[in-house]
Structure formats: structure tokens, C-alpha cells
C-alpha positions as CSV (number, residue, x, y, z in Angstrom):
1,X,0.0,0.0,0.0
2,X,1.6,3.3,-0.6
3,X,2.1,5.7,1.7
4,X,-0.9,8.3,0.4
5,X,-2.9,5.6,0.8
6,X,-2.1,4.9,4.1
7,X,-2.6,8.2,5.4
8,X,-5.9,8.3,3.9
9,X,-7.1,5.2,5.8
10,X,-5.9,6.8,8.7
11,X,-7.6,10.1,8.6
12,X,-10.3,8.1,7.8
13,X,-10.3,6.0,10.2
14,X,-9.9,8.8,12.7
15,X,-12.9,11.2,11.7
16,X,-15.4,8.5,11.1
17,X,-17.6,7.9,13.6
18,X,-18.1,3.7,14.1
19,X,-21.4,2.6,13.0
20,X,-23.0,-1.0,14.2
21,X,-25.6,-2.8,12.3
22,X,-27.3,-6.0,12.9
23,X,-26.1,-8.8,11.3
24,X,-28.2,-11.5,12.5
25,X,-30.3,-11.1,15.2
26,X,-30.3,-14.1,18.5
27,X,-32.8,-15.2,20.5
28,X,-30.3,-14.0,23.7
29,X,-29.5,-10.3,22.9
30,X,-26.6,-10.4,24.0
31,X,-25.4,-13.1,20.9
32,X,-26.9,-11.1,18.7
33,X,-24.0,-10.9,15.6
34,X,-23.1,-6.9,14.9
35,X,-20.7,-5.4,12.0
36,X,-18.7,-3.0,13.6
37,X,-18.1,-0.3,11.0
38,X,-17.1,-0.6,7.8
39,X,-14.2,-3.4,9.0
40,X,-16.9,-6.1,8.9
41,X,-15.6,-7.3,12.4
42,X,-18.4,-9.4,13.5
43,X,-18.8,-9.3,17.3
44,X,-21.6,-10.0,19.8
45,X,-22.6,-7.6,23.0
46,X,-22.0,-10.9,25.1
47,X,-18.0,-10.4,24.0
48,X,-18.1,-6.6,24.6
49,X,-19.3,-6.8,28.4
50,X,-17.0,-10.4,28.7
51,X,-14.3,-7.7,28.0
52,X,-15.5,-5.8,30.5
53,X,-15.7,-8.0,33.1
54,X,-12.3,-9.5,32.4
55,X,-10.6,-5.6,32.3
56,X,-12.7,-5.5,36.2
57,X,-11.1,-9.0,37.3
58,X,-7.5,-7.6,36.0
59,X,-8.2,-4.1,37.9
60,X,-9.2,-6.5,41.1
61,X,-6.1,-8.4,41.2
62,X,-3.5,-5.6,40.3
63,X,-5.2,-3.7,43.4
64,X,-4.6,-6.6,46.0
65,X,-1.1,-6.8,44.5
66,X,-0.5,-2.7,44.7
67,X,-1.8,-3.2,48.3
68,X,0.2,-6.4,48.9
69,X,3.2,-5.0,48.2
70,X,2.4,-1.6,49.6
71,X,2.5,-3.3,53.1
72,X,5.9,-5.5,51.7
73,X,7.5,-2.1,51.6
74,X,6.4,-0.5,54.9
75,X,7.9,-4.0,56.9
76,X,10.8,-3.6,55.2
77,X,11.4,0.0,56.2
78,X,10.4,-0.7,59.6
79,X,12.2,-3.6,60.5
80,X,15.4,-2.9,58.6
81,X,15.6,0.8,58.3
82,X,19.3,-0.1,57.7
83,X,18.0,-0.9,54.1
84,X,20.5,1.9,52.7
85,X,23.6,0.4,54.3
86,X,23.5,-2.6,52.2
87,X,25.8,-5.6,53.6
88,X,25.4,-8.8,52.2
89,X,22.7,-9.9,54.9
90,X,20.6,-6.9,54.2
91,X,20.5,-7.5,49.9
92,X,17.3,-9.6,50.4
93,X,15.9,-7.1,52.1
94,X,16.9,-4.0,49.8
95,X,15.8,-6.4,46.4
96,X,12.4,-6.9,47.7
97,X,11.6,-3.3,48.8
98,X,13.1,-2.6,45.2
99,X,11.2,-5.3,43.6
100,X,8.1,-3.8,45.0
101,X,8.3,-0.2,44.3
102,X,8.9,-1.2,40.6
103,X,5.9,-3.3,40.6
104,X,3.8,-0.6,42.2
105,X,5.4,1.8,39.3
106,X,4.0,-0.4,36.7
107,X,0.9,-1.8,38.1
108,X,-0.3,1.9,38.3
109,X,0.6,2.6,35.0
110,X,-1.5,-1.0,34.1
111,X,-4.4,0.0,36.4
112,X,-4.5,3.8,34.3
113,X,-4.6,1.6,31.1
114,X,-7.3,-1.1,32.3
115,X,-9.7,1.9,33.3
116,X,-9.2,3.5,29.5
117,X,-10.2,0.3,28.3
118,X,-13.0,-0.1,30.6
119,X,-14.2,3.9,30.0
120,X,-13.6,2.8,25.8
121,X,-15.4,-0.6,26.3
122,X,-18.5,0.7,27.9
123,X,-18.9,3.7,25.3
124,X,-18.9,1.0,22.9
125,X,-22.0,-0.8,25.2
126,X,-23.8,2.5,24.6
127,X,-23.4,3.0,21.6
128,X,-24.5,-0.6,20.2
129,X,-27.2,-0.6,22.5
130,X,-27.9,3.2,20.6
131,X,-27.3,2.0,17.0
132,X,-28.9,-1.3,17.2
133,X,-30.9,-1.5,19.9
134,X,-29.6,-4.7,21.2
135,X,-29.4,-4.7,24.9
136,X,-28.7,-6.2,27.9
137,X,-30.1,-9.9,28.6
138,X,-32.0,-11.1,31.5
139,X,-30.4,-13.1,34.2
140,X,-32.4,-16.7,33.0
141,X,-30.4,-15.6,29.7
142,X,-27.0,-15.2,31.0
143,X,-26.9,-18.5,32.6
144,X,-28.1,-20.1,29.5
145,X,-25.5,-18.0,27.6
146,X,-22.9,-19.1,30.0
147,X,-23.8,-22.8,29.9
148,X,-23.2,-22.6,25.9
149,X,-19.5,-20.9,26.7
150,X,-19.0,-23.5,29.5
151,X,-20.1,-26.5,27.6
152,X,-17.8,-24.9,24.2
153,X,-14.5,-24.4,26.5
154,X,-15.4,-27.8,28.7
155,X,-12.7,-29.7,26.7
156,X,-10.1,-26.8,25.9
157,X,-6.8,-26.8,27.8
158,X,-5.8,-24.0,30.1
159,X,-3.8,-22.8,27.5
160,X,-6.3,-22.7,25.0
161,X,-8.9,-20.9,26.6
162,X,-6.0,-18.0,27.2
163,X,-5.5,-18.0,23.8
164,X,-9.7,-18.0,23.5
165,X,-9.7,-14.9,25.9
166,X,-6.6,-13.3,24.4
């Protein structure tokens, strides 16, 4: 593709605003197959709010860690305030107080990135539920929806069902 090309898919891809349309419609709403623009992605509401809900577990578990380590650090600093003398008895010490600082550094910068998503993820929500008027399913429908993804990921290996999610 040359390069004028390029940047024409880009601008256009920037200043037009996504449309949805219903491709086939499901007896669970939430199945219901959408296009997504003019990409002809087909995707469901069902893997929208999965997204969701996996971007909230991932939030969850970096905040027990932030708070995990958090708590790491201040033992460290109270019971070996020595920390900045380094000897060779005090490198454990001084490795995990580094160890979780860094981890804190990052898993903030994760967290910021996980709430984008989430903020992105549920405009999308909206706006399908705007554009097509699909919407959210009952509760007798999500447990039928998530006996069909159980029964489908029933014989997939641990790996494969990352790969699924991913």
C-alpha cells in the first residue's frame, strides 16, 4: 500500500464515527452478531461486556497486589531501616523493597490503562445498544448464555482458553 494511501485510511479511520448494524439477530440479545463499521468485524454484545468483566477482574487483582506490596515495603522499612547500608545480609531485604516499588510503578501505570479500556469498552456498550438496539439480557439468559461458553471451553486446555480470551 503506498504511503498516500495509508494516510488516507488513517484520517479516515480517525474522523469516522463507528457505525454497528445488525447482522443477524439471537434469540439472547446479547449473541446477537453486529458489524462493527465498515471493518466487517463481527462481534456479539455478550464479548463486549466479557471484556468488561475480564478488564474488572484484571483491575481487582493488580489492586490486591498494589496493596500487597504496599505493606511489603512498609515491613521492610520498619524492620530494617538499615535498608540503605547494604551488607550482604541486608541485599534480600533491599531487592524486595526494590522489587516492589517497581511493581507498584508499573501496576499503576496497568491500572490507568485497564480503566481507559473499561471507559472505551463501555462507550462502545452505549453505543451498540444506541445503534442497534440490542441490549442487555436477563439473568435466565445469561446463565443459559454461560452454559453454551462453558459447555464450548469444557474440553479446551488451560492454554487454549487464554489463547480463546486473548
Amino acid at each position: 500500500m503506498n504511503e498516500k494511501k495509508l494516510k488516507n485510511k488513517v484520517a479516515n479511520k480517525v474522523t469516522n464515527k463507528v457505525t454497528y448494524k445488525v447482522v443477524s439477530v439471537h434469540e439472547a440479545p446479547e449473541l446477537t452478531k453486529i458489524e462493527k463499521g465498515n471493518i466487517t468485524t463481527e462481534i456479539t454484545l455478550a464479548d463486549t461486556l466479557g471484556a468488561i468483566e475480564q478488564n474488572a477482574k484484571g483491575i481487582s487483582q493488580i489492586e490486591s497486589e498494589v496493596r500487597l506490596k504496599k505493606a511489603l515495603i512498609t515491613n521492610v522499612v520498619t524492620n530494617h531501616p538499615e535498608v540503605l547500608n547494604v551488607d550482604l545480609k541486608m541485599q534480600i531485604a533491599v531487592h524486595t523493597y526494590y522489587e516492589a516499588n517497581r511493581y507498584i510503578e508499573i501496576a499503576e501505570i496497568k491500572l490507568k490503562e485497564f480503566d481507559e479500556a473499561q471507559t472505551e469498552l463501555k462507550k462502545e456498550v452505549d453505543e451498540i445498544k444506541k445503534q442497534t438496539g440490542v441490549s442487555k439480557i436477563t439473568d435466565e439468559q445469561k446463565n443459559e448464555i454461560m452454559k453454551e461458553i462453558k459447555n464450548k471451553l469444557e474440553d479446551k486446555s488451560v492454554d487454549e482458553v487464554k489463547d480463546i480470551l486473548n
